[in-house]
N, C-alpha and C positions, 0 to 999 in steps of 0.2 A: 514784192507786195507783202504788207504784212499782216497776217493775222489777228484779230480783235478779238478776245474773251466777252463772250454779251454778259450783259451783269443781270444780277437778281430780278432789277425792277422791270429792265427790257423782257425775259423771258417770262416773268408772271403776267404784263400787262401785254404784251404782244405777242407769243405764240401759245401760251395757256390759254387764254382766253380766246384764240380763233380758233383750235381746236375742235371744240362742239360744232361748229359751221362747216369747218371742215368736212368731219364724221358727216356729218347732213348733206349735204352735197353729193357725197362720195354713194348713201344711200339713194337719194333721188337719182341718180346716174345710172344708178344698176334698178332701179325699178325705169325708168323711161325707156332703158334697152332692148326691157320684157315684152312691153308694151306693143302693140299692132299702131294703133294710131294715137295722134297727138295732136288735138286741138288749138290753136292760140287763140288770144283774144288780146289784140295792141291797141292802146288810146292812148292819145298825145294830146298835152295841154299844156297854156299858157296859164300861169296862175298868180303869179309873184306880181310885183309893181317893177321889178328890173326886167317884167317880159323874160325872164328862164324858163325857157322849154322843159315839160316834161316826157316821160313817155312811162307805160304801164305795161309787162308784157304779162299774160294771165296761160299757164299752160292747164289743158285738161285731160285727162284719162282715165279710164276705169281698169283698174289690176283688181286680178282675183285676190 
């Protein structure tokens, strides 16, 4: 198997720019850890004309 050098445009448009999401996630992770409880809140809907299900998942918590 051989290895592939990612080129400029691959690394600035797809791992530069997920980065920030990254960093965020990684902080939401270690704040919900802290956390005692964790509320959801899911709603599911039809909405499109192709009938595409959606679904909405809402988390809640209060940190110091």
């Amino acid at each position: 198997m051989r290895y592939f050098t990612p080129s400029r445009k691959y690394i600035f448009t797809t791992l530069i720019t997920s980065m920030p999401s990254v960093i965020h996630l990684i902080q939401l992770k270690k704040k919900l850890n802290e956390t005692i409880e964790v509320l959801l809140t899911i709603d599911v809907w039809w909405s499109n004309r192709q009938m595409r299900s959606y679904i909405g998942v809402v988390a809640h918590f209060i940190s110091n």
